[in-house]
ZAVO-399695 format. One record per atom (N, C-alpha, C, O): residue in three letters; atom name; x, y, z; residue number from 1. Coordinates in pm, 1 decimal, padded with zeros to 6 digits. Example, Ala and Ser with C-alpha at 12.3 -4.5 7.8 and 13.67 -1.06 7.14 Angstrom:
! ZAVO-399695
ALA; N; 01319.0; -00569.0; 00780.0; 1
ALA; CA; 01230.0; -00450.0; 00780.0; 1
ALA; C; 01320.0; -00330.0; 00780.0; 1
ALA; O; 01423.6; -00331.9; 00846.5; 1
SER; N; 01285.0; -00225.0; 00708.0; 2
SER; CA; 01367.0; -00106.0; 00714.0; 2
SER; C; 01290.0; 00003.0; 00787.0; 2
SER; O; 01340.9; 00113.8; 00803.9; 2
! end
This chain:
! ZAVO-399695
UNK; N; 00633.4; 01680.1; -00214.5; 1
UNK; CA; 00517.8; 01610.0; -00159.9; 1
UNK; C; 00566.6; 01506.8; -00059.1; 1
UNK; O; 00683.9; 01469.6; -00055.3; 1
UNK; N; 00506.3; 01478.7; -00007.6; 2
UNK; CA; 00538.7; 01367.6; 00181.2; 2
UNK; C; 00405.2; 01293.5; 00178.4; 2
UNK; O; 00289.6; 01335.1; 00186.0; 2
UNK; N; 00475.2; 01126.3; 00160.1; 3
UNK; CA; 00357.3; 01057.1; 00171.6; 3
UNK; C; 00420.0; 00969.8; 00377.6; 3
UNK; O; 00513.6; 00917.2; 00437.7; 3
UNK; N; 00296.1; 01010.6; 00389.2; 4
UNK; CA; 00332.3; 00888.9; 00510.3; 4
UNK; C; 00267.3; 00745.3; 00557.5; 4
UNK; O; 00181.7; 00735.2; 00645.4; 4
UNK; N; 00303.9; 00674.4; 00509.2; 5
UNK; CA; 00258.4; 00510.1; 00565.8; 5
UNK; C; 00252.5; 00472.2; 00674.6; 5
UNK; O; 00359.5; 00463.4; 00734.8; 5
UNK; N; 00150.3; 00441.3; 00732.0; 6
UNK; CA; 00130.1; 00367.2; 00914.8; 6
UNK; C; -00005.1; 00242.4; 00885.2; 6
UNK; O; -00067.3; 00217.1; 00782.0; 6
UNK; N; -00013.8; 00187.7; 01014.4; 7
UNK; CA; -00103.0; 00061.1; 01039.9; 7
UNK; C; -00036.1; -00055.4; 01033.3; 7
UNK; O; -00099.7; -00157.8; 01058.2; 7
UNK; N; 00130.8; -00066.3; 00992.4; 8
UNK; CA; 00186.3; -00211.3; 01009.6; 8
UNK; C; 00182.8; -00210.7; 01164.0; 8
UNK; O; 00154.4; -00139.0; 01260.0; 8
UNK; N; 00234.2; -00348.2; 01126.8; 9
UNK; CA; 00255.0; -00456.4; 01284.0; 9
UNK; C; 00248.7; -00555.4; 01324.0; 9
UNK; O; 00149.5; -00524.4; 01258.2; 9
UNK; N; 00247.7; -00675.5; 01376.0; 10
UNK; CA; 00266.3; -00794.7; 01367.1; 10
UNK; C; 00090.5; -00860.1; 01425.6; 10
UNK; O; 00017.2; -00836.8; 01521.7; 10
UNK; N; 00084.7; -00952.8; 01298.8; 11
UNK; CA; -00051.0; -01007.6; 01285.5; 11
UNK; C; 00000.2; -01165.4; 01251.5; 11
UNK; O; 00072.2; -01216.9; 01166.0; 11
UNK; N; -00059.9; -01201.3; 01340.5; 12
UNK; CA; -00058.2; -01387.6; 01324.7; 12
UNK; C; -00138.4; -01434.9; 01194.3; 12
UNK; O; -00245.8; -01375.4; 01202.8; 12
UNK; N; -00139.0; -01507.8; 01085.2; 13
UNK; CA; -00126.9; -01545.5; 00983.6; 13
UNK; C; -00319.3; -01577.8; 00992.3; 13
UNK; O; -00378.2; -01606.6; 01096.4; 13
UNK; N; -00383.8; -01562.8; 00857.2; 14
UNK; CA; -00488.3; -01516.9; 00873.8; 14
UNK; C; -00557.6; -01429.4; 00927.7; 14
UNK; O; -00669.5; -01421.7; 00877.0; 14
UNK; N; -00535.7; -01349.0; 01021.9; 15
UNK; CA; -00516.0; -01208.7; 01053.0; 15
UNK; C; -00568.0; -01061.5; 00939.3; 15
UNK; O; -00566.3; -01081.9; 00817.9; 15
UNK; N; -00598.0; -00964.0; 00976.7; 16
UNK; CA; -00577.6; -00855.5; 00843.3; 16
UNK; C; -00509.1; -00722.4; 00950.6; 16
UNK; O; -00496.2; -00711.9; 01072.5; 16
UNK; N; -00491.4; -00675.3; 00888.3; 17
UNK; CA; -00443.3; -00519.8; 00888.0; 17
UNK; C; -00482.4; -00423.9; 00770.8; 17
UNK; O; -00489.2; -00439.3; 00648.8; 17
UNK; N; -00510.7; -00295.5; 00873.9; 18
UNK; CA; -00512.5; -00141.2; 00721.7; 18
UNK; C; -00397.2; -00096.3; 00701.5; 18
UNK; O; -00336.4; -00078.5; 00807.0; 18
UNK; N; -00337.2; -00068.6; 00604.8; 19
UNK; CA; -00229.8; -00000.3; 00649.8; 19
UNK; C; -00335.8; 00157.2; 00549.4; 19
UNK; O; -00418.8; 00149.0; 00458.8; 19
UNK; N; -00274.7; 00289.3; 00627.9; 20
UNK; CA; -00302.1; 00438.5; 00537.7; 20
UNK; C; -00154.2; 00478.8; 00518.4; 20
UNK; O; -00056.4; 00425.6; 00571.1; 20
UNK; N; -00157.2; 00604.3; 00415.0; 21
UNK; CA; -00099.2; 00626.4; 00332.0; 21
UNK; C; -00153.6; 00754.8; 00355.1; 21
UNK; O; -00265.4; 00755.2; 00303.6; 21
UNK; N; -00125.4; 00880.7; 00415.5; 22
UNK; CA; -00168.1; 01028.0; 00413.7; 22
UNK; C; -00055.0; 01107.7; 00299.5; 22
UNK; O; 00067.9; 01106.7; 00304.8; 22
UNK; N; -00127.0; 01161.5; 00218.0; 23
UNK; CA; -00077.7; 01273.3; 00114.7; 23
UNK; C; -00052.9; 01397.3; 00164.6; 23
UNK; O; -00141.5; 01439.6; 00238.9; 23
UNK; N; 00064.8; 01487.1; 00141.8; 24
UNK; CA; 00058.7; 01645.8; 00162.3; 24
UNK; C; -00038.1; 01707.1; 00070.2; 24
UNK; O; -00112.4; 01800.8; 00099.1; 24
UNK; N; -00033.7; 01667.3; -00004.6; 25
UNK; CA; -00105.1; 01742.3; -00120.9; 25
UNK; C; -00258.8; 01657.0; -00188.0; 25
UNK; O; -00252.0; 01534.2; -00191.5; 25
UNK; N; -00358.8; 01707.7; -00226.4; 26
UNK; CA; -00435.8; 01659.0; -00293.9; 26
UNK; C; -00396.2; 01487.6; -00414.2; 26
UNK; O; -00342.2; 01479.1; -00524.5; 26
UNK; N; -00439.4; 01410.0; -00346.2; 27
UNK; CA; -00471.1; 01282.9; -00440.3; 27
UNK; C; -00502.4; 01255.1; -00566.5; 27
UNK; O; -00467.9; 01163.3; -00640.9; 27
UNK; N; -00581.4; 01358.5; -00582.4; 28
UNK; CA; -00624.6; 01374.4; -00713.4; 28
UNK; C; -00561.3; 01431.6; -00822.9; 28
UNK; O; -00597.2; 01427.6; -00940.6; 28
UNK; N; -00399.0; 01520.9; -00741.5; 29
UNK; CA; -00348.3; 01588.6; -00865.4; 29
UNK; C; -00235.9; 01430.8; -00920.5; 29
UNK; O; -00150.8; 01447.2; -01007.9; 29
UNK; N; -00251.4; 01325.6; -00870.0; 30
UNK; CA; -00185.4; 01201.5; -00941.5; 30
UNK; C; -00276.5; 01106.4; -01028.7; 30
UNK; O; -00394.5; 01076.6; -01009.9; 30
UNK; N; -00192.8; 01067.8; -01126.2; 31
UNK; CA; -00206.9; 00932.1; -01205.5; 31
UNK; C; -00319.0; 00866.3; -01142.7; 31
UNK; O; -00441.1; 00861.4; -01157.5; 31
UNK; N; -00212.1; 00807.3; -01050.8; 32
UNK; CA; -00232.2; 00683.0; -00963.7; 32
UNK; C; -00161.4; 00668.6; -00837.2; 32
UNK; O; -00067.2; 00741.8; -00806.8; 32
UNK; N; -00213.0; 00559.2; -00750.6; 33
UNK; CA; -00129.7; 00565.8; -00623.6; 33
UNK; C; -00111.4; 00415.5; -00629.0; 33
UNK; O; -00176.4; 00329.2; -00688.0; 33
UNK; N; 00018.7; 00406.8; -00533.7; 34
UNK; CA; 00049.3; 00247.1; -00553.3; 34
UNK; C; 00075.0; 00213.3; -00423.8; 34
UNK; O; 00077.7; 00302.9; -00339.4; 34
UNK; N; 00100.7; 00062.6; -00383.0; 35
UNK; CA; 00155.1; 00027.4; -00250.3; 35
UNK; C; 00244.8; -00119.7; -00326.3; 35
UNK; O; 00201.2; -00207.4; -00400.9; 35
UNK; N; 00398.2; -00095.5; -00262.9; 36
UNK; CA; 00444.4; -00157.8; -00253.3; 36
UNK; C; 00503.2; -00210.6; -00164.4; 36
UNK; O; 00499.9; -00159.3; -00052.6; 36
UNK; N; 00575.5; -00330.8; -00188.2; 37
UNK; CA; 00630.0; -00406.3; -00070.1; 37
UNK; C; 00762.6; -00468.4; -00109.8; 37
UNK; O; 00797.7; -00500.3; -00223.4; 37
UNK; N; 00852.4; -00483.9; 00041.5; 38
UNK; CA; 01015.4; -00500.4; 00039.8; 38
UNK; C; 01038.6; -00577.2; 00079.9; 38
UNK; O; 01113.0; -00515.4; 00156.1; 38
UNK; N; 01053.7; -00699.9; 00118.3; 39
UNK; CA; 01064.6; -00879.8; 00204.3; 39
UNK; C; 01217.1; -00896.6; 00237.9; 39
UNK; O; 01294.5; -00896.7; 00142.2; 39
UNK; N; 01259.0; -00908.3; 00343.2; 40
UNK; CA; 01399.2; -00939.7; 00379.9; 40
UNK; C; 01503.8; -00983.2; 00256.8; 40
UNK; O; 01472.2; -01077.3; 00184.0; 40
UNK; N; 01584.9; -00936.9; 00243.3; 41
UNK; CA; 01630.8; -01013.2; 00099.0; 41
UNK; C; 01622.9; -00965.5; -00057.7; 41
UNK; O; 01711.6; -00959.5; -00142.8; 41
UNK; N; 01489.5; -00935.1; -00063.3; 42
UNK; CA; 01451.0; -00939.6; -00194.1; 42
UNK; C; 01408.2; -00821.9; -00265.5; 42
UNK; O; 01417.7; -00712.2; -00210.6; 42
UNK; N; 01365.8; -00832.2; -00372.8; 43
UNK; CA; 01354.5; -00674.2; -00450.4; 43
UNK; C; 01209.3; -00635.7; -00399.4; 43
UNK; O; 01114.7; -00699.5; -00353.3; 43
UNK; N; 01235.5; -00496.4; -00430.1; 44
UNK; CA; 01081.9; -00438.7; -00384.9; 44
UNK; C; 00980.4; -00484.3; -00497.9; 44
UNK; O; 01012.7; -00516.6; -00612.3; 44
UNK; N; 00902.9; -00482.3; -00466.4; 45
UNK; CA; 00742.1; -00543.9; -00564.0; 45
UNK; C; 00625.8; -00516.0; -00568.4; 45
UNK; O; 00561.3; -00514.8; -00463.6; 45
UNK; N; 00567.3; -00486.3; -00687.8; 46
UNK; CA; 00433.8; -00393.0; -00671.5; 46
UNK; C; 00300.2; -00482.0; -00598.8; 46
UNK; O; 00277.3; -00602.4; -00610.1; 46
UNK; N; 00228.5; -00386.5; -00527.6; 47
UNK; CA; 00095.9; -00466.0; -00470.1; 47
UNK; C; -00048.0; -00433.1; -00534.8; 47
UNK; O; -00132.0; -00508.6; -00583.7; 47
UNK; N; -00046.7; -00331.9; -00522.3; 48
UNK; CA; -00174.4; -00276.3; -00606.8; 48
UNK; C; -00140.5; -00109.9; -00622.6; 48
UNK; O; -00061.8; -00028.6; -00574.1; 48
UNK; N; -00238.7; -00112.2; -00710.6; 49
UNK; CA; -00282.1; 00044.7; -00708.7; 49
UNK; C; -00414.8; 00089.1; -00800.1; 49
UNK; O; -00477.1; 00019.6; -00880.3; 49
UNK; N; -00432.0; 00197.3; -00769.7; 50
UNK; CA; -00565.9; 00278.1; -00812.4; 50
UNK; C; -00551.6; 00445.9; -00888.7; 50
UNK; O; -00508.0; 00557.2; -00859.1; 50
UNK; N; -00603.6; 00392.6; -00976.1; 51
UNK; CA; -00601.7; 00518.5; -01083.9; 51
UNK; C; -00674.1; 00625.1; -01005.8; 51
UNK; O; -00691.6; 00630.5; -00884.1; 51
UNK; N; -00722.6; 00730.6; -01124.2; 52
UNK; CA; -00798.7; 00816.7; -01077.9; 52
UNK; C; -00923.9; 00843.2; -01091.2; 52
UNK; O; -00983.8; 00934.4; -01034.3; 52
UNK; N; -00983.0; 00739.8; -01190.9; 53
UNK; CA; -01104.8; 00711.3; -01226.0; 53
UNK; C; -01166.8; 00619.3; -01090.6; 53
UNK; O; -01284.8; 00605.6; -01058.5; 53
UNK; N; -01044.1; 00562.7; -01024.8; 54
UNK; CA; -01099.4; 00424.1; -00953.3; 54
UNK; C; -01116.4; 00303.5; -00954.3; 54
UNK; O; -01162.0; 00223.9; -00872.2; 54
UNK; N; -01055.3; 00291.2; -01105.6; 55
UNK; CA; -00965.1; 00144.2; -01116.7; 55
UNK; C; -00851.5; 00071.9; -01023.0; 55
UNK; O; -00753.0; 00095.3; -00953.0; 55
UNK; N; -00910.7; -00001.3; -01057.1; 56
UNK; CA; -00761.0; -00091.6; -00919.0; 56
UNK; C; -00712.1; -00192.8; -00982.6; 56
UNK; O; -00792.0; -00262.0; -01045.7; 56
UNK; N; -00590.7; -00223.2; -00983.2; 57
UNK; CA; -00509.1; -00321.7; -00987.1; 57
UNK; C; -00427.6; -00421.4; -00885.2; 57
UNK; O; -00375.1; -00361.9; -00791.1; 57
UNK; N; -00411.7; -00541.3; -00888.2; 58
UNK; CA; -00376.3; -00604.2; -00792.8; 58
UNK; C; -00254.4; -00732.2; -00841.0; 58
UNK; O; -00268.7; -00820.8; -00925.3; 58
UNK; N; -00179.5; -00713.5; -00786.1; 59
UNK; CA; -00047.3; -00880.7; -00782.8; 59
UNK; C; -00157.0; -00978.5; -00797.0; 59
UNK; O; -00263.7; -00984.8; -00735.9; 59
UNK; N; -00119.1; -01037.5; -00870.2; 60
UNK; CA; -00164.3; -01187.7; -00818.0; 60
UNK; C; -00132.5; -01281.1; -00703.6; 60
UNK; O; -00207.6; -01377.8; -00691.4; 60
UNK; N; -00043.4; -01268.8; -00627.0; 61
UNK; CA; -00000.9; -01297.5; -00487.1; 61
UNK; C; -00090.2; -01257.1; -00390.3; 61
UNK; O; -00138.5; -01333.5; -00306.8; 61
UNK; N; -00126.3; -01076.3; -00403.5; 62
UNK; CA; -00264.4; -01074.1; -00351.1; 62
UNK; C; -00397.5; -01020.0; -00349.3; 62
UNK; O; -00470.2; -00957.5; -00272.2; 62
UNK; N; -00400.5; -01069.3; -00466.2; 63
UNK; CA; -00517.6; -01051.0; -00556.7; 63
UNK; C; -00639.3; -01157.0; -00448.2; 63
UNK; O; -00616.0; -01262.4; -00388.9; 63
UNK; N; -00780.9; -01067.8; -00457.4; 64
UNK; CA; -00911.0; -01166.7; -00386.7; 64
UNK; C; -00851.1; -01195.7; -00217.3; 64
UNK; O; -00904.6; -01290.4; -00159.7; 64
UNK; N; -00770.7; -01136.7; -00159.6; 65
UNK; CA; -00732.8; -01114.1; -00033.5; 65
UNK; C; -00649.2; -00947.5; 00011.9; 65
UNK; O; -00614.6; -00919.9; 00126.8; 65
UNK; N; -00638.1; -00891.0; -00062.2; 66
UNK; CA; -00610.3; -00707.4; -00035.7; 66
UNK; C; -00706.9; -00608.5; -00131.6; 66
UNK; O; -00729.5; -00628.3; -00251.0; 66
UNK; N; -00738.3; -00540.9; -00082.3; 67
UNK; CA; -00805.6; -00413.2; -00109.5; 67
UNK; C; -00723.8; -00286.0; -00076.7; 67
UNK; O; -00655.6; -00260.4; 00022.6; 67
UNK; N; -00756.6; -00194.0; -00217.7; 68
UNK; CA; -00706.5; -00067.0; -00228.2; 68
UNK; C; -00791.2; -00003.4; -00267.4; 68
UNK; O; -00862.6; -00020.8; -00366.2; 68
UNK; N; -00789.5; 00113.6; -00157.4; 69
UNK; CA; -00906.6; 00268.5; -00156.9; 69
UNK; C; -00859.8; 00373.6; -00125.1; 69
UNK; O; -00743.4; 00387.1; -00087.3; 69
UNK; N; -00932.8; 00453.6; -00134.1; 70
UNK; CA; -00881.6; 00608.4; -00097.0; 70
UNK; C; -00995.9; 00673.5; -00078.8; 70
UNK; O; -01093.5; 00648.0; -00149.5; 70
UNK; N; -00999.5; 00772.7; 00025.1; 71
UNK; CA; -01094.6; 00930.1; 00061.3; 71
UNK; C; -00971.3; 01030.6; 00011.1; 71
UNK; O; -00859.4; 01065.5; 00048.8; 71
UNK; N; -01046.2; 01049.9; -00076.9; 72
UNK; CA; -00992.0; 01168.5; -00142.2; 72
UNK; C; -01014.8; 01329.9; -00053.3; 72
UNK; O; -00959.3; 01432.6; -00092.5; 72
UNK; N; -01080.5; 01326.2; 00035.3; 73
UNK; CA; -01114.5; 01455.8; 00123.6; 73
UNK; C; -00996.1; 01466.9; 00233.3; 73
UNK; O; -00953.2; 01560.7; 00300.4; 73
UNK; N; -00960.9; 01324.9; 00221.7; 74
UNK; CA; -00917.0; 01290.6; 00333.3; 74
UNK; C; -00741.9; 01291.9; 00274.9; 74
UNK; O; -00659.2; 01296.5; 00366.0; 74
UNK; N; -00696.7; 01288.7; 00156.8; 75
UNK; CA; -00582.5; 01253.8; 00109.0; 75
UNK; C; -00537.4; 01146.7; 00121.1; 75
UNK; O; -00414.7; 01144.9; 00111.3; 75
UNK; N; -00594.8; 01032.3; 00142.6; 76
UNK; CA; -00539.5; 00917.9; 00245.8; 76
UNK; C; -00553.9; 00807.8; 00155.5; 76
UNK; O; -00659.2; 00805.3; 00091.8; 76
UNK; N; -00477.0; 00723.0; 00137.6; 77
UNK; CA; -00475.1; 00612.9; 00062.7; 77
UNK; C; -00473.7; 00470.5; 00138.0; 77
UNK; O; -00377.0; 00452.9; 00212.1; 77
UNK; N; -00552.0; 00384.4; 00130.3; 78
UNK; CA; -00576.5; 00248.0; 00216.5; 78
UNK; C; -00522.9; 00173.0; 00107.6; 78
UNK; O; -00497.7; 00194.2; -00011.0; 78
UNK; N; -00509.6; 00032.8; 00226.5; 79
UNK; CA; -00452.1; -00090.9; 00160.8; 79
UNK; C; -00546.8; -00196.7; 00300.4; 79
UNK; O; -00532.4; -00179.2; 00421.4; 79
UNK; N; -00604.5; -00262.3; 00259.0; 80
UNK; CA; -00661.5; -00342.1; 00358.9; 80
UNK; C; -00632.1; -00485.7; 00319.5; 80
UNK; O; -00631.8; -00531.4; 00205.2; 80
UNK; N; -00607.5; -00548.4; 00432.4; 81
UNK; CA; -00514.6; -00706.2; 00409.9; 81
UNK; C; -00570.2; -00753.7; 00492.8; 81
UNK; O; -00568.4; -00716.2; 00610.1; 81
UNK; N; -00661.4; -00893.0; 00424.4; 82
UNK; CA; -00721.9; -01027.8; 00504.0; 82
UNK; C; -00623.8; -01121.0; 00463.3; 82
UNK; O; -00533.0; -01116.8; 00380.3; 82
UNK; N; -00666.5; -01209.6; 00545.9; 83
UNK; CA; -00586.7; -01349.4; 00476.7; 83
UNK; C; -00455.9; -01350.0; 00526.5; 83
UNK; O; -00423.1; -01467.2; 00507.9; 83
UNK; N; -00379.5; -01304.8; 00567.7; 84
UNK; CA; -00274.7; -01269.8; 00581.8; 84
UNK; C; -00156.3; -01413.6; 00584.9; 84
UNK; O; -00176.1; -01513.0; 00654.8; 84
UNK; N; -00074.0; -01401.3; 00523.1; 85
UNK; CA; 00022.3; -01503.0; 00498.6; 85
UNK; C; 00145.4; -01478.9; 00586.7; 85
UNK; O; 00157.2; -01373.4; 00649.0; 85
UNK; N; 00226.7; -01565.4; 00591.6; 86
UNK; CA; 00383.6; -01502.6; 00664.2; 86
UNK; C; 00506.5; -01427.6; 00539.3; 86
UNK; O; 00595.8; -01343.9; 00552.8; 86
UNK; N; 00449.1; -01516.5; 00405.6; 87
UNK; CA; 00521.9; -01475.7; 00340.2; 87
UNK; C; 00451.5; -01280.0; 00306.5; 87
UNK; O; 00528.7; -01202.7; 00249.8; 87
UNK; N; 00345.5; -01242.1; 00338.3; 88
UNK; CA; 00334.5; -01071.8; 00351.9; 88
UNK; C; 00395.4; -01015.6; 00382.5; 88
UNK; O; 00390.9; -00897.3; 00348.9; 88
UNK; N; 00503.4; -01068.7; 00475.9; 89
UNK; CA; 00598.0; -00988.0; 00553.9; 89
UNK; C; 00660.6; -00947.4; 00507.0; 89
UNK; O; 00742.4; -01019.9; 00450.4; 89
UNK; N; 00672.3; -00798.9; 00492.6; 90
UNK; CA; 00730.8; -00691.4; 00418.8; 90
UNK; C; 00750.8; -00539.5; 00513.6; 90
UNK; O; 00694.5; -00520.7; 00621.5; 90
UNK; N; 00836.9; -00446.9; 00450.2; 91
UNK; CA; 00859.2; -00307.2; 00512.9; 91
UNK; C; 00740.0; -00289.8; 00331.8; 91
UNK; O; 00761.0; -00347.2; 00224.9; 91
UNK; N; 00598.4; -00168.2; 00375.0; 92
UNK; CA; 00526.3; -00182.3; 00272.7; 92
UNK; C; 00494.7; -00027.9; 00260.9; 92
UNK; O; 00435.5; 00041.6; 00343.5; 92
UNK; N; 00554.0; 00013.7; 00124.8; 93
UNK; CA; 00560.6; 00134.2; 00125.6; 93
UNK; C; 00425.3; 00176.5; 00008.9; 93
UNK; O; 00365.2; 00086.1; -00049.1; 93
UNK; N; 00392.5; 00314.9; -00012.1; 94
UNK; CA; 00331.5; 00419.0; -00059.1; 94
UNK; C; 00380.6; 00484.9; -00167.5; 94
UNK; O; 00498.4; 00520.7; -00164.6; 94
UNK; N; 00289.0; 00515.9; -00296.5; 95
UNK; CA; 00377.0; 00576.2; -00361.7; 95
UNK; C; 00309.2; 00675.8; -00423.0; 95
UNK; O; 00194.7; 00663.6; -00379.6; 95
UNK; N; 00311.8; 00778.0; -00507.0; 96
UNK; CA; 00207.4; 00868.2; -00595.6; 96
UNK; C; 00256.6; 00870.6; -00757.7; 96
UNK; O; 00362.2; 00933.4; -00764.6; 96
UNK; N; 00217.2; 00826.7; -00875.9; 97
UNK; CA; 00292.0; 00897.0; -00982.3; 97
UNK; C; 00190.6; 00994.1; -01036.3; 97
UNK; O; 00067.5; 00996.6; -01033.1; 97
UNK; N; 00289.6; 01079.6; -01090.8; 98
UNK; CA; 00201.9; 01204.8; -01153.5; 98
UNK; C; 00264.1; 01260.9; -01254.3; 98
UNK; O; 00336.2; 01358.0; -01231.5; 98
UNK; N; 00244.5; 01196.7; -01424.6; 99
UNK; CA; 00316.0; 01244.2; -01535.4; 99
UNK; C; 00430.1; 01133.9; -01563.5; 99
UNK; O; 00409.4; 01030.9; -01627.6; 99
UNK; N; 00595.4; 01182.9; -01486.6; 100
UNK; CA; 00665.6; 01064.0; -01526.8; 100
UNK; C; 00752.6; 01102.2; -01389.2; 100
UNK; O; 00861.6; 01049.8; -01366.6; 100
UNK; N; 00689.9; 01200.8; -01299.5; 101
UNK; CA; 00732.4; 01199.0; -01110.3; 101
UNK; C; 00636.3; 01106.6; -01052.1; 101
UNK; O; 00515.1; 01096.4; -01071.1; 101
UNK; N; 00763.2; 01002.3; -00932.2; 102
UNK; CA; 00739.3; 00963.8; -00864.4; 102
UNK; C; 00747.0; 01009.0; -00740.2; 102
UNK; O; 00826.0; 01102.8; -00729.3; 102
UNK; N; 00675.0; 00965.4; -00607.7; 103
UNK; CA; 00728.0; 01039.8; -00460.5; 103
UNK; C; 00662.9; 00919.6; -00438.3; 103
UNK; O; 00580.8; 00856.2; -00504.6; 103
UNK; N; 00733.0; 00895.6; -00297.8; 104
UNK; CA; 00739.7; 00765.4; -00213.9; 104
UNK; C; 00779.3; 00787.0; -00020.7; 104
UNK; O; 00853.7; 00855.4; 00049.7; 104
UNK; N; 00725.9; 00732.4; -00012.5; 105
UNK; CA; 00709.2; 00753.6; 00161.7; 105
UNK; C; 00809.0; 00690.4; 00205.5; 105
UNK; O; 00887.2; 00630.0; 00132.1; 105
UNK; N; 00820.1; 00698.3; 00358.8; 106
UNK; CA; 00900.6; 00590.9; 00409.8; 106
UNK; C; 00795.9; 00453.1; 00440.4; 106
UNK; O; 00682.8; 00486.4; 00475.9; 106
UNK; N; 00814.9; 00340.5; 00433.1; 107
UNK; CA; 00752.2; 00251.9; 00485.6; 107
UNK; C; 00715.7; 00218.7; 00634.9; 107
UNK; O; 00765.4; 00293.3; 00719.3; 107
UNK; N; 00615.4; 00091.0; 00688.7; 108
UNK; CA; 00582.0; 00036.6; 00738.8; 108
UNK; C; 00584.6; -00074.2; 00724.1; 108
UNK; O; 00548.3; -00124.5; 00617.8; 108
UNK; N; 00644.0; -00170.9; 00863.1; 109
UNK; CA; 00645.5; -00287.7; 00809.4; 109
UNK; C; 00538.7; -00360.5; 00863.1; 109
UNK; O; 00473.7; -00298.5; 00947.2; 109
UNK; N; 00505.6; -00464.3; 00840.4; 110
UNK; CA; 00424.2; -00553.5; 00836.5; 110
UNK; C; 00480.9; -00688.1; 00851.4; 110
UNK; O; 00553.9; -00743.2; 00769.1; 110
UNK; N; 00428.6; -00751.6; 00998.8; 111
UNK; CA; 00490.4; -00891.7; 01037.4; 111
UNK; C; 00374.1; -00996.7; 01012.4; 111
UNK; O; 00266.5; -00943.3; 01039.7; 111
UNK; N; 00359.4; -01122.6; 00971.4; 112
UNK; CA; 00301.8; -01205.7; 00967.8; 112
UNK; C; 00336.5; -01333.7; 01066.5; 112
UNK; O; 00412.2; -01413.8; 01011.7; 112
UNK; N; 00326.0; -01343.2; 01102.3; 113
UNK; CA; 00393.1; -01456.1; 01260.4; 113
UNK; C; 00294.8; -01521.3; 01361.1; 113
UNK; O; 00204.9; -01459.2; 01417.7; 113
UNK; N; 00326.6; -01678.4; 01380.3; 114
UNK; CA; 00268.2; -01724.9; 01482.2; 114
UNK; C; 00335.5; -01733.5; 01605.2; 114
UNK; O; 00278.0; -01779.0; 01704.0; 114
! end
């Protein structure tokens, strides 16, 4: 399976960005889908994700300022970011689990900067 991540890019602080997440394969044959993120330095870290019922989960970092969706027709997995901080700045990757397989995209990064 090939996930691909696009929509980073450099957004001045309060700012938003979408980033998508396109699936090879149907969305629905996973768990859940996740988006994570990688910050110069530091370990990668979960952001949210969404089951298959349509539950969502969110960090508390950015929780009540990111949203996670998906069109399932579409295979495509969103991440939508208001508010935007400098500390967001991350390479922010895609992920699918399904059972106890993971698959993971290459990332996009995402600049926060004045």
């Amino acid at each position: 399976v090939q996930l691909q991540a696009s929509g980073g890019g450099l957004v001045q602080p309060g700012g938003s960005l979408r980033l998508s997440c396109v699936v090879s394969e149907s969305i629905r044959n996973f768990n859940y889908m996740s988006w994570y993120r990688q910050a110069p330095g530091k370990e990668r870290e979960w952001v949210a994700r969404i089951y298959g019922g349509g539950t969502t989960d969110y960090a508390d970092s950015v929780k009540g300022r990111f949203s996670i969706s998906r069109n399932s027709a579409r295979n495509t997995v969103y991440l939508q970011m208001n508010s935007l901080k400098p500390e967001d700045t991350a390479v922010y990757y895609c992920g699918g689990i399904k059972g106890v397989t993971s698959s993971w995209g290459q990332g996009t990064l995402v600049t926060v900067s004045s």
